[in-house]
C-alpha positions as CSV (number, residue, x, y, z in Angstrom):
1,X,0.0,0.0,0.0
2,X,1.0,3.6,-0.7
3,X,3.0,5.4,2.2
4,X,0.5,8.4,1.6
5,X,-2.1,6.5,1.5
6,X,-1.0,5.2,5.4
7,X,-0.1,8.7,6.1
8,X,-3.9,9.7,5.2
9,X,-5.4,6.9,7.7
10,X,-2.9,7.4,10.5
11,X,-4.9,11.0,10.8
12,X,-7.8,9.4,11.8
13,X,-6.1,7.0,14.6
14,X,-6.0,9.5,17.3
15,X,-9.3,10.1,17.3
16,X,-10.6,6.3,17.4
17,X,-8.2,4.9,19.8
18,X,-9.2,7.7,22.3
19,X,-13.3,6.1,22.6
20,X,-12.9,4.8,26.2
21,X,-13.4,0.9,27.3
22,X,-15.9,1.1,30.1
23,X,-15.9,-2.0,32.4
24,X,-18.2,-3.0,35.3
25,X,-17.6,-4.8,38.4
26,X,-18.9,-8.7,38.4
27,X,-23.0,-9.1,39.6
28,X,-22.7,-12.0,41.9
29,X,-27.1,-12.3,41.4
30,X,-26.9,-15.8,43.0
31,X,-26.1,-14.6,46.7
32,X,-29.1,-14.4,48.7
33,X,-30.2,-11.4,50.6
34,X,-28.5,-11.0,54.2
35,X,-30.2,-10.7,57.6
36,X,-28.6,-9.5,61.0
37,X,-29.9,-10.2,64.7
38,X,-30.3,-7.1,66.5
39,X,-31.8,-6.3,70.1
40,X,-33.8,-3.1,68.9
41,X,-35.0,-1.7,65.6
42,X,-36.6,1.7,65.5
43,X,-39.2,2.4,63.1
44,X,-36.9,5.0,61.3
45,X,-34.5,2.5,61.2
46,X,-36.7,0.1,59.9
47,X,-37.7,2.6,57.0
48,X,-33.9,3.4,56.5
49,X,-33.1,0.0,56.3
50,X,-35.7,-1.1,54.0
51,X,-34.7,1.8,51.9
52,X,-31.4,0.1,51.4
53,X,-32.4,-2.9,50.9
54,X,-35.4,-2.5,48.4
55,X,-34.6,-3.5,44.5
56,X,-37.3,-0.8,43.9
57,X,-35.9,2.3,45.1
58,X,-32.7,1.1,43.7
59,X,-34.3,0.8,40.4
60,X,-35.8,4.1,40.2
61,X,-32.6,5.5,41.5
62,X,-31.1,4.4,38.6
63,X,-34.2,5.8,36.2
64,X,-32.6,8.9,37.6
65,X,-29.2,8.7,36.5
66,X,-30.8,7.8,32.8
67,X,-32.9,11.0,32.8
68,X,-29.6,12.9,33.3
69,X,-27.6,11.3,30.6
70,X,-30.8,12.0,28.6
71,X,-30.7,15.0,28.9
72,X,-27.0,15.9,28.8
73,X,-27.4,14.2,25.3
74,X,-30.4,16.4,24.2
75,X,-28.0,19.2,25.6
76,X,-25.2,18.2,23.2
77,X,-26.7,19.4,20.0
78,X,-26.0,22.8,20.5
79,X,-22.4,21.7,20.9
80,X,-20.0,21.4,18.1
81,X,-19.7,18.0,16.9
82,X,-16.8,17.3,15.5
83,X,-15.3,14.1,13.4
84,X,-13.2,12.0,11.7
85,X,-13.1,10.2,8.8
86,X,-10.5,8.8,6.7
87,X,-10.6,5.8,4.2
88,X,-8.1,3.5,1.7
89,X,-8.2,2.6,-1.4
90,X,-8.2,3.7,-4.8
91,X,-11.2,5.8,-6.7
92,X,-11.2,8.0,-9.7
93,X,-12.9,10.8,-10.0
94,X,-13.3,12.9,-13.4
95,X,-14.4,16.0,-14.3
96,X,-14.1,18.9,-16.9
97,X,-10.2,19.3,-15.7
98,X,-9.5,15.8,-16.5
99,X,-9.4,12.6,-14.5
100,X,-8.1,12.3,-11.2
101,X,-7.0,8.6,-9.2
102,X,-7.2,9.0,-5.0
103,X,-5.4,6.3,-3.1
104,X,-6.8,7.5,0.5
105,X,-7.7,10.3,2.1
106,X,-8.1,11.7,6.2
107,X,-9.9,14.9,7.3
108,X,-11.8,16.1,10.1
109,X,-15.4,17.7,9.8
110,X,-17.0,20.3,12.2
111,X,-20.6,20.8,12.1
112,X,-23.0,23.7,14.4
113,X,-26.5,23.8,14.7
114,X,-27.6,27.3,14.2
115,X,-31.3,27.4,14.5
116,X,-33.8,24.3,14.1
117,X,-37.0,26.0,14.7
118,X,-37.6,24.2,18.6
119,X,-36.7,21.0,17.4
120,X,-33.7,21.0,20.1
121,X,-35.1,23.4,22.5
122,X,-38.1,20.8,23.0
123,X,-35.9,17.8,23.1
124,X,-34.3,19.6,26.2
125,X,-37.2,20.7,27.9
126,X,-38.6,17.2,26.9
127,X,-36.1,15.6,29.0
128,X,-35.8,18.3,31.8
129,X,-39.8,17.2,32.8
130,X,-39.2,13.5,32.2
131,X,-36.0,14.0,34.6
132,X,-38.3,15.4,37.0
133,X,-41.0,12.8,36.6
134,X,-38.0,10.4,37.5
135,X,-36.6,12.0,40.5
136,X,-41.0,12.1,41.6
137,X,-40.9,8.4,41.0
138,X,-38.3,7.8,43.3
139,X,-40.1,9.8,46.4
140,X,-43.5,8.1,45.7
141,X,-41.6,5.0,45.5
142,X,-40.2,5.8,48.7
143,X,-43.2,6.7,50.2
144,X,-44.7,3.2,49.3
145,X,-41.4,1.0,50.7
146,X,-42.3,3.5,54.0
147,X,-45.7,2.3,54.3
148,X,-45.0,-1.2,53.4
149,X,-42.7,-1.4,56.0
150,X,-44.6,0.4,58.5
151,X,-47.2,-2.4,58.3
152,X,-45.1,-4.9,58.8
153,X,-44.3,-3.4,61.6
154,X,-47.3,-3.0,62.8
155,X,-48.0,-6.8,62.6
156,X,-45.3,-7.8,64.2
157,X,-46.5,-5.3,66.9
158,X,-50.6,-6.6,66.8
159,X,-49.0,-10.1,67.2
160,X,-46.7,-9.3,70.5
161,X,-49.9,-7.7,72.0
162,X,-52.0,-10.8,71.4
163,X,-49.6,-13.1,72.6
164,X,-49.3,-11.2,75.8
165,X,-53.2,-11.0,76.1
166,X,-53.2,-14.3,75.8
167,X,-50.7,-15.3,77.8
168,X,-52.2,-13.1,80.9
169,X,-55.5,-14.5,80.1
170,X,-53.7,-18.0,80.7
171,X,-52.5,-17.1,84.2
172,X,-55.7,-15.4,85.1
173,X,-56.9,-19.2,84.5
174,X,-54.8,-21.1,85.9
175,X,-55.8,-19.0,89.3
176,X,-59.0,-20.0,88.2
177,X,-58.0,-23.7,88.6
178,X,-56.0,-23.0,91.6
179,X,-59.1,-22.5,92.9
180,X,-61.3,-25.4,91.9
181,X,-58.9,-27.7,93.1
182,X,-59.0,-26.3,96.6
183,X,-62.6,-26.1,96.4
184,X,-62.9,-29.7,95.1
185,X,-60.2,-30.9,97.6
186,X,-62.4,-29.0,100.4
187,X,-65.6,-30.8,98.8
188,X,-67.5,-27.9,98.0
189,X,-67.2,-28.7,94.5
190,X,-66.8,-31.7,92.3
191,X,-63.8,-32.1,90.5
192,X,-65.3,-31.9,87.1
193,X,-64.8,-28.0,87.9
194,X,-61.3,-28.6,87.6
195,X,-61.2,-30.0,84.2
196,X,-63.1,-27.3,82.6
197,X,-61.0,-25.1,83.7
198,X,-57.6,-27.2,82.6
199,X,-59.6,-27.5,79.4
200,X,-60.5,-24.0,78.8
201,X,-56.6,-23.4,79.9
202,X,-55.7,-25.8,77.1
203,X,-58.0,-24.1,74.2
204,X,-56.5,-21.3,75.0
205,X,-53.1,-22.5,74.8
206,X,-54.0,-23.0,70.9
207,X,-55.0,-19.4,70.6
208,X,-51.9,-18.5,71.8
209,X,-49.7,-20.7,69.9
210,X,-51.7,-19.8,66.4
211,X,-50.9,-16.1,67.9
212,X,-47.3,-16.7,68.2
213,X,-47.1,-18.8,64.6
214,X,-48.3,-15.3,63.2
215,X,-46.0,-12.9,65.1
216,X,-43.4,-15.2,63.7
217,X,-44.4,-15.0,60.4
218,X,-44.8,-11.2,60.9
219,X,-41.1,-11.2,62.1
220,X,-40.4,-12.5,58.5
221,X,-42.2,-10.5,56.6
222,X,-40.5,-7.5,58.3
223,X,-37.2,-9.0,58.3
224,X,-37.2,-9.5,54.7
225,X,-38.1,-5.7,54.1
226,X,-35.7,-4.7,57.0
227,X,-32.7,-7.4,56.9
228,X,-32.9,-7.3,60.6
229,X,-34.5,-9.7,63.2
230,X,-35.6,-8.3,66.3
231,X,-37.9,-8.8,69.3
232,X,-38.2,-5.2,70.8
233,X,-40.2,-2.6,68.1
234,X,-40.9,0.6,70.1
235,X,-44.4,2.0,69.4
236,X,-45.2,4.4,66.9
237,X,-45.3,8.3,67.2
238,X,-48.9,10.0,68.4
239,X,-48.3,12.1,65.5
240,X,-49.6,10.0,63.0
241,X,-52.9,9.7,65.1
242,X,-53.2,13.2,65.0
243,X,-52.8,14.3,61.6
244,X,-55.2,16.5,60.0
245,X,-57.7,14.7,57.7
246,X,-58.6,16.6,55.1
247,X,-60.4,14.6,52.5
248,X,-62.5,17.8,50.7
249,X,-58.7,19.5,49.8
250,X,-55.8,17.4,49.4
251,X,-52.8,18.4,48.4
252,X,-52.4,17.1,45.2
253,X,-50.1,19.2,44.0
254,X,-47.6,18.2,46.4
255,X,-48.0,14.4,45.9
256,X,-45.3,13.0,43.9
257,X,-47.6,10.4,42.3
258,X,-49.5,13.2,40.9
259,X,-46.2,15.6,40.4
260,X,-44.6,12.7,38.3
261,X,-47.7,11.7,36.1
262,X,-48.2,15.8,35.5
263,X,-44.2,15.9,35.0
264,X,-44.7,13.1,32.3
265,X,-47.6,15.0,30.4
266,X,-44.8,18.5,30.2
267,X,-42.9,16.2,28.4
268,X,-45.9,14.6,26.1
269,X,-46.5,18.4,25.4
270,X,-42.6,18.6,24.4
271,X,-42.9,16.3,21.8
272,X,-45.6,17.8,20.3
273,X,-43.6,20.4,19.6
274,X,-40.3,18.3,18.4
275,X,-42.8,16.9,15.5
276,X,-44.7,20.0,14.6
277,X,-41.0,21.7,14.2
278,X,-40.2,19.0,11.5
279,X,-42.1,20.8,8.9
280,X,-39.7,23.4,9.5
281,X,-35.7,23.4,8.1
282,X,-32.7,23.4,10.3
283,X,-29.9,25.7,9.6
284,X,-26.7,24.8,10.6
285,X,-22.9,25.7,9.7
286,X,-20.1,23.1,8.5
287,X,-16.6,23.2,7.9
288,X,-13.9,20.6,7.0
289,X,-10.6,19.8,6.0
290,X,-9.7,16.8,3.8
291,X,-6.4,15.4,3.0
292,X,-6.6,13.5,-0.5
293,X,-3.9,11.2,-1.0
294,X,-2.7,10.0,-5.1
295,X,-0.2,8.6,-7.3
296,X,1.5,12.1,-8.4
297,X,1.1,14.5,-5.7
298,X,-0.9,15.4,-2.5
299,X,-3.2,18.1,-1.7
300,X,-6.0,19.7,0.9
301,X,-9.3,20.2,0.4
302,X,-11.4,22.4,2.1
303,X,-14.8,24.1,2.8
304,X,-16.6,26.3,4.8
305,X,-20.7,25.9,3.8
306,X,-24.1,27.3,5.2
307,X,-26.2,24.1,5.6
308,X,-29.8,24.4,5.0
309,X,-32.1,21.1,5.6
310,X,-35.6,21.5,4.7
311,X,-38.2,19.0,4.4
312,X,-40.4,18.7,1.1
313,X,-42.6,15.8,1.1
314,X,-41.8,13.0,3.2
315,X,-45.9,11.1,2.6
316,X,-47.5,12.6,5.5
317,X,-44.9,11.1,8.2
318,X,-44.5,14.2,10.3
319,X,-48.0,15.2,10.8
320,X,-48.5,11.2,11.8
321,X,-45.9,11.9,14.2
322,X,-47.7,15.3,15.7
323,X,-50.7,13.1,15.9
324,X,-49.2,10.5,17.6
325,X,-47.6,12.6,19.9
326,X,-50.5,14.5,20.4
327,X,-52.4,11.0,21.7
328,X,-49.4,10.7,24.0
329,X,-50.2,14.0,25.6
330,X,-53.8,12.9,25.9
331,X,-52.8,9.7,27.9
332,X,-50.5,11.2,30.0
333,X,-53.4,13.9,30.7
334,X,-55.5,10.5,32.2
335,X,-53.3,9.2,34.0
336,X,-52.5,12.3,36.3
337,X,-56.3,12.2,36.4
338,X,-56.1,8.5,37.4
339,X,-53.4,9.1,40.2
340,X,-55.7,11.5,41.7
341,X,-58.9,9.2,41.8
342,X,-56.3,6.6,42.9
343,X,-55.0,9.1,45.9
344,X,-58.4,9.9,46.9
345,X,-60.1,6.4,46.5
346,X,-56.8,5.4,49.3
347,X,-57.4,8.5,51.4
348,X,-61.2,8.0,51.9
349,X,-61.1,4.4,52.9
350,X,-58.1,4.8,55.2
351,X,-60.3,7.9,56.8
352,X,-63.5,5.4,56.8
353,X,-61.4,2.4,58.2
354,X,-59.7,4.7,61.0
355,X,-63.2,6.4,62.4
356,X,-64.5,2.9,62.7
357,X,-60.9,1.3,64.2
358,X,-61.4,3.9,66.8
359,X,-64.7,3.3,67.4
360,X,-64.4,-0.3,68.0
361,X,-61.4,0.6,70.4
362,X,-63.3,2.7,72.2
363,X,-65.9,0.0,72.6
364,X,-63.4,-2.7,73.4
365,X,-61.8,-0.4,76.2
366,X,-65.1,0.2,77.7
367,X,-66.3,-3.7,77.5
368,X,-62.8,-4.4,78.6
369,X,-62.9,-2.2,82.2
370,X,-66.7,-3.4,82.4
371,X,-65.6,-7.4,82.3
372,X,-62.6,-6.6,84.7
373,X,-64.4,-5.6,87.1
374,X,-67.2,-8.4,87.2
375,X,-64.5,-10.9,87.0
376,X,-63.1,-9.5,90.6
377,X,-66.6,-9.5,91.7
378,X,-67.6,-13.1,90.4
379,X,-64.3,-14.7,91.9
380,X,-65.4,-13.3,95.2
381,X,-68.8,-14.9,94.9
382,X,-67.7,-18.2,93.5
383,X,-65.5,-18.4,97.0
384,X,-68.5,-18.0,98.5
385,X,-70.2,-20.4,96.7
386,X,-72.7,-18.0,95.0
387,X,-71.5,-18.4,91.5
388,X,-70.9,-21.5,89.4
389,X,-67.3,-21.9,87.9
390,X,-69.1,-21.5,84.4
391,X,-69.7,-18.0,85.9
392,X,-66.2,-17.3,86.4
393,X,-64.8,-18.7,82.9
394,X,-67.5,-17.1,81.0
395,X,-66.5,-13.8,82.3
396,X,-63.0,-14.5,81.7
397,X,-63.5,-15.3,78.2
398,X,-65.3,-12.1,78.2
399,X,-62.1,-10.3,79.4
400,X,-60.1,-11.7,76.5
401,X,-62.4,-11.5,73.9
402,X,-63.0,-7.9,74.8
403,X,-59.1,-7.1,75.1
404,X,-58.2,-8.6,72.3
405,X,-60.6,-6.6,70.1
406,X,-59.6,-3.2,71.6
407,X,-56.0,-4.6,70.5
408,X,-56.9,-5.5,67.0
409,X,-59.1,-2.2,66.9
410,X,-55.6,-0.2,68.2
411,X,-53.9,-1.2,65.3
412,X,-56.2,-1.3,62.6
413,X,-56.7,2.6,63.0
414,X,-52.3,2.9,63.2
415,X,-52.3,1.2,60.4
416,X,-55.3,3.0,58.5
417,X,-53.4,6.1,59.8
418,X,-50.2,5.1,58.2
419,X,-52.4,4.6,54.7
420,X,-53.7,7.6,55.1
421,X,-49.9,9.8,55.8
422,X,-49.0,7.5,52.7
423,X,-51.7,8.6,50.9
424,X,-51.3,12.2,51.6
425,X,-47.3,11.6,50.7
426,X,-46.7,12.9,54.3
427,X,-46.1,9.7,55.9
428,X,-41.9,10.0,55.8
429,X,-42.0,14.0,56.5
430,X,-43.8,12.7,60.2
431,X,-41.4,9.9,60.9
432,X,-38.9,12.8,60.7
433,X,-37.2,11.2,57.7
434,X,-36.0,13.9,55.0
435,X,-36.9,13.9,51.6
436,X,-35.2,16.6,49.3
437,X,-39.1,17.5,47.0
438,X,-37.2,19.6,44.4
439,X,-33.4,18.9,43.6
440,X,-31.1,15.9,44.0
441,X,-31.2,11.9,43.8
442,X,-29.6,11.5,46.9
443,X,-31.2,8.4,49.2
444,X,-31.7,8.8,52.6
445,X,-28.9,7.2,54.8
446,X,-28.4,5.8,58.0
């Protein structure tokens, strides 16, 4: 091959040997996730830790670091591009001059966009409102991995307090026992009073062991949100019993659910206007400088030329695009609709399922202190011989049935409050955990 002909090529070299060779570190996706022990977890700790651990937020984390690449590339137009290009190998070109035989040539081209008529400007603002619908996503999502976890939570909790109910119930029998058999050792009763009570001891030996067999299952649940196993879960705050219902006026326009679908919808509108600016030319400016490469001599060539690009007839494909963007915007228009049905539909029943939680609660309390009482009351007759040990279990079932459904009522309404906070996208900004609601990616850390 011809030395100039090399020469030509080596010019082009440079510029392809300096593309980078990304690498990435090795995936091990067949470890399974880790758990830990631990003698306390905290509810914000809980969230924090779930935070970590959820593919979710991870996910749309990463959305968010593709929304900025998006748009730095959208960005880029308005920048010079610039490029190589070199080839070998003989052509012949002739003309009114005579004939001319190349053996390679190298050059470098520079091209700047001028003025496009908004087909760049849109791309960029395009991208600018689908990076904020992706930095949204990733505080709704947060929101949701809060709530999920806060439920959990809360059943391990509702589980602990039935086991304990249960178990106190237990030793309130087995008084109850202690009693026959003196009575029946005394012979003021038979001792078929005795084994009622050891059965009713036994039956509710089963409640308590299905009880257990569903905090246990709780724990799980939790510990596969959290990664942590632990026995002691302080309560949660009043403040999320207190928060302000407001079901005529929510905020929608501080919900990120909502924020994101309307974000979205910007964008739809964008491309709208990147296919209505196709009917229109773009103007741009290009210089280059080409090194030809032949048998009898070398020389340059090069130019310095106004581009204009202006579409003619291309069979109706632009206007289908404008329509089809145009149906875009229309969908994205129902679905922030949709997330604000979806936000009230979650808010409303939460609200209905907490007034009625605390209704019950309040009714369970009262039946509760009511049964307590008449228990003390029929253990003093049934000494005396003026109540019947059927008497005295009865009530004592009373006691537990009406304690365990103030317990379940408790935490039905903390957990219909918790739907509610998540609902209303307020549920982290109670716990005291900080969520940055205009700039930034950055996850909350421990």
């Amino acid at each position: 091959m011809n030395k100039r002909a090399w020469r030509a090529l080596l010019l082009v070299l440079p510029g392809i040997c300096a593309v980078p060779v990304y690498g990435e570190s090795q995936y091990d996706w067949q470890a399974a996730p880790s758990e830990q022990l631990q003698a306390q977890l905290s509810i914000k700790e809980a969230i924090l830790r779930a935070f970590a651990r959820n593919p979710k937020i991870a996910q749309a984390s990463a959305q968010i670091r593709v929304g900025k690449a998006n748009l730095e590339e959208a960005q880029s137009a308005w920048f010079p591009q610039v490029s190589l290009q070199g080839n070998v190998g003989r052509s012949h070109r002739t003309d009114s001059a005579g004939s001319l035989n190349n053996n390679g040539s190298g050059g470098v081209t520079l091209k700047q966009l001028l003025y496009d008529f908004g087909k760049t400007g849109s791309s960029i603002d395009e991208q600018h409102n689908l990076s904020d619908a992706y930095r949204y996503d990733l505080y709704s999502t947060l929101n949701e991995v809060g709530m999920q976890t806060l439920q959990a939570y809360l059943q391990v909790k509702r589980y602990q307090a039935l086991s304990l109910a249960a178990e106190n119930n237990i030793k309130s029998l087995k008084s109850v026992q202690e009693m026959a058999d003196l009575r029946a050792e005394a012979g003021l009763s038979s001792q078929s009073d005795v084994l009622q009570a050891q059965s009713r001891i036994a039956s509710l030996n089963a409640t308590l062991a299905q009880y257990e067999a569903q905090k246990r299952s709780a724990q799980a649940a939790l510990s596969v949100l959290t990664g942590v196993v632990s026995d002691r879960l302080p309560d949660l705050p009043d403040s999320l019993m207190k928060q302000k219902i407001t079901l005529a006026s929510l905020p929608y326009e501080r919900n990120n659910a909502v924020r994101s679908a309307q974000a979205k919808q910007l964008a739809a509108q964008e491309r709208i206007r990147q296919a209505q600016a196709q009917h229109w030319p773009t103007v741009s400016v290009q210089a280059g400088r080409t090194r030809y490469e032949n048998d009898n001599s070398s020389y340059w060539d090069d130019q310095v030329q106004l581009v204009v690009d202006a579409p003619v007839y291309q069979g109706g494909a632009v206007s289908a695009r404008v329509d089809a963007a145009e149906g875009d915007r229309a969908s994205a228009q129902a679905v922030v609709e949709a997330s604000k049905l979806d936000i009230n539909q979650r808010a409303s029943t939460a609200w209905a399922d907490l007034t009625g939680a605390q209704q019950r609660q309040q009714a369970g309390e009262a039946q509760f202190l009511s049964a307590d009482r008449a228990r003390g009351v029929y253990r003093d007759e049934y000494r005396l011989s003026k109540r019947s040990l059927n008497d005295l279990l009865s009530i004592e079932q009373d006691v537990f049935q009406a304690e365990s459904s103030s317990i379940v009522a408790r935490y039905d309404a903390w957990d219909a409050a918790v739907r509610y906070a998540a609902a209303a996208d307020n549920l982290l900004d109670m716990l005291g955990i900080e969520r940055s609601r205009t700039v930034g990616d950055d996850l909350p850390a421990l």
